[in-house]
C-alpha positions as CSV (number, residue, x, y, z in Angstrom):
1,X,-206.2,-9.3,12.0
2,X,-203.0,-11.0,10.3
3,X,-202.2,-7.1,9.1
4,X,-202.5,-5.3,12.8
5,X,-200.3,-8.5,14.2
6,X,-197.5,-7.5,11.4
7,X,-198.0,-3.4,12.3
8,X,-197.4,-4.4,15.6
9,X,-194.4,-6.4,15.2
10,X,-192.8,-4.6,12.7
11,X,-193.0,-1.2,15.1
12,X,-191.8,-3.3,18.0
13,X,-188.5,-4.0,15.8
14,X,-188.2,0.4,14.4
15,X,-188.8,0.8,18.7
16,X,-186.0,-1.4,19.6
17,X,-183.4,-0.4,17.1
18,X,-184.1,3.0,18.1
19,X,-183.1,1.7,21.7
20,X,-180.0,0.6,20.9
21,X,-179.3,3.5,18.5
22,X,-179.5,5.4,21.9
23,X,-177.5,3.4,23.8
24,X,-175.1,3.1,21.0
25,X,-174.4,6.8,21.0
26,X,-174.6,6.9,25.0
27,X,-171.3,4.7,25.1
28,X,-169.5,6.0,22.0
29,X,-169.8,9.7,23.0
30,X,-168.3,8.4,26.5
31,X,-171.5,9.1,28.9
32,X,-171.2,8.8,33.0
33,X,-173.6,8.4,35.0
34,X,-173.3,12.1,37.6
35,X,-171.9,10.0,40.4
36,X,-169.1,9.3,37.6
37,X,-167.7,12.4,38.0
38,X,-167.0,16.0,40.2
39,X,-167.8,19.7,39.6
40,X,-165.3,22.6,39.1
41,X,-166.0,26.0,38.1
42,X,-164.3,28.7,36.2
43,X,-165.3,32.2,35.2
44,X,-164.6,34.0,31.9
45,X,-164.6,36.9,30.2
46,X,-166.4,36.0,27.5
47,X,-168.1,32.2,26.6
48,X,-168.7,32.4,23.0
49,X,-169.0,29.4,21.2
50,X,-169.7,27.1,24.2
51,X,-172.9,25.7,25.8
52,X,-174.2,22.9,28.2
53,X,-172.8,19.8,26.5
54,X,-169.6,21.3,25.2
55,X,-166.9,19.0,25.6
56,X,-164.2,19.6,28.5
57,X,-161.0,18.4,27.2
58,X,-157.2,18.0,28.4
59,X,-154.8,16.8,26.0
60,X,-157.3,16.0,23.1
61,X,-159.0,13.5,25.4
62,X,-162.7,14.2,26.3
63,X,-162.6,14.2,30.5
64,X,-166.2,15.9,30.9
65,X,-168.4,18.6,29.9
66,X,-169.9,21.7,30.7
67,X,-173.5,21.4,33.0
68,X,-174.6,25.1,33.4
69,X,-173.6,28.7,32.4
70,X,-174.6,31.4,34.4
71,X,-173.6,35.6,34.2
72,X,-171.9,36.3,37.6
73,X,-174.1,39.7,38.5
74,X,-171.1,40.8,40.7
75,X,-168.2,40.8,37.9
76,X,-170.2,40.3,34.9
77,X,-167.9,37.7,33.8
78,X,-169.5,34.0,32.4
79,X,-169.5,31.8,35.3
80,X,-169.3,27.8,34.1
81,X,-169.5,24.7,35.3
82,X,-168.5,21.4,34.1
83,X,-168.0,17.7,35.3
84,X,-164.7,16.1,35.2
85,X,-164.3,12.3,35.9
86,X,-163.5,11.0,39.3
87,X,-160.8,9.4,37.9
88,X,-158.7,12.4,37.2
89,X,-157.3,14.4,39.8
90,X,-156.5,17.9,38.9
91,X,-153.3,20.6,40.0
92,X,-155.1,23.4,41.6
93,X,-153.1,25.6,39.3
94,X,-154.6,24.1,36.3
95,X,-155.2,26.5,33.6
96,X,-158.5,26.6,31.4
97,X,-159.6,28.2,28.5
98,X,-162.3,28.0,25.8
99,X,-160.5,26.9,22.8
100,X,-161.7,26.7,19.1
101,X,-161.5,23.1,17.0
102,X,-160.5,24.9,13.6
103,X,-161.5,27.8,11.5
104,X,-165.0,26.4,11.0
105,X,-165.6,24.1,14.1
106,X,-166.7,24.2,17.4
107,X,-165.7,25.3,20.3
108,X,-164.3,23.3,23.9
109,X,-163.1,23.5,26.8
110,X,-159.4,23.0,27.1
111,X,-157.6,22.4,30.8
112,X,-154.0,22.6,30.8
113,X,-153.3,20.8,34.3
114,X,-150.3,22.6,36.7
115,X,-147.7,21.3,38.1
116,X,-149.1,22.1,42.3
117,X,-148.9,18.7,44.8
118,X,-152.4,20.2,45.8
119,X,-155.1,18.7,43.8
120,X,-158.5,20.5,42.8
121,X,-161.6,19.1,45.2
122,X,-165.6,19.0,44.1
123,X,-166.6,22.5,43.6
124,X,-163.8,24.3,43.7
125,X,-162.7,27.0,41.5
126,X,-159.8,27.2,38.6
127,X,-158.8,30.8,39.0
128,X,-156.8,31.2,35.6
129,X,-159.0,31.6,33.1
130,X,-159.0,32.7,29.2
131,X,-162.1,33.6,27.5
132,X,-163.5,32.6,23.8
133,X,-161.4,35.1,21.0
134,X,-163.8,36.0,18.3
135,X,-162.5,35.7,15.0
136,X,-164.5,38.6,13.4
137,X,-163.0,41.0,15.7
138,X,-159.5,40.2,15.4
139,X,-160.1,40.3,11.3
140,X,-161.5,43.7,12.2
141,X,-158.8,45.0,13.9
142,X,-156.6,43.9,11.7
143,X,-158.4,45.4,8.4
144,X,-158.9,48.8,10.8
145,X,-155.1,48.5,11.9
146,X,-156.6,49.5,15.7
């Protein structure tokens, strides 16, 4: 009995610093809750490298992430979506683009905001867009010299 009373405590105490491993990493990695935080939309050429989850970033500071990918079937171009906090209003001639960390890193998205009086609303759209650039092609056109 004394050794089933033990079990029991002793995986009580692996469940609750699991808990507050989670929680932990929920507050260091900067989660909101969805009401936190508004849509926008871009679309791209080409979104290799990113996922839902990627980071959204302007000026090296985390301000969202991206919550669905989708092919337009009318242009054929990525179309993304991401959350960006409540807190930050953006220019509606905000650039975005997917940008890479380093050589051998990830990927984000990078928002470099305009300089427009008229701010971007829930939803809307950020027309000027620049797809991922894939390393292996440009080293192929540069050993191909095409």
């Amino acid at each position: 009995m004394a050794n089933s009373v033990a079990e029991a405590v002793i995986g009580a105490v692996v469940l609750a610093t699991a808990a507050g491993f989670v929680v932990y990493a929920g507050q260091s990695r900067g989660m909101r809750l969805a009401s936190d935080s508004y849509p926008l939309v871009a679309d791209f050429r080409s979104a290799d490298g990113i996922s839902v989850g990627t980071d959204v970033r302007v000026a090296g500071i985390d301000i969202g992430s991206v919550t669905a990918l989708d092919l337009n079937p009318k242009t054929f171009q990525a179309h993304a979506t991401f959350s960006i906090r409540n807190d930050l209003k953006l220019p509606d001639d905000s650039d975005v683009k997917i940008a890479s960390e380093s050589l051998l890193g990830g990927n984000f998205v990078e928002i470099t905001p305009g300089a427009s009086d008229t701010m971007l609303a829930a939803g809307d759209a950020i027309v000027n867009t620049q797809g991922s650039v894939s390393l292996l092609n440009l080293l192929m056109r540069f050993g191909t010299g095409k």
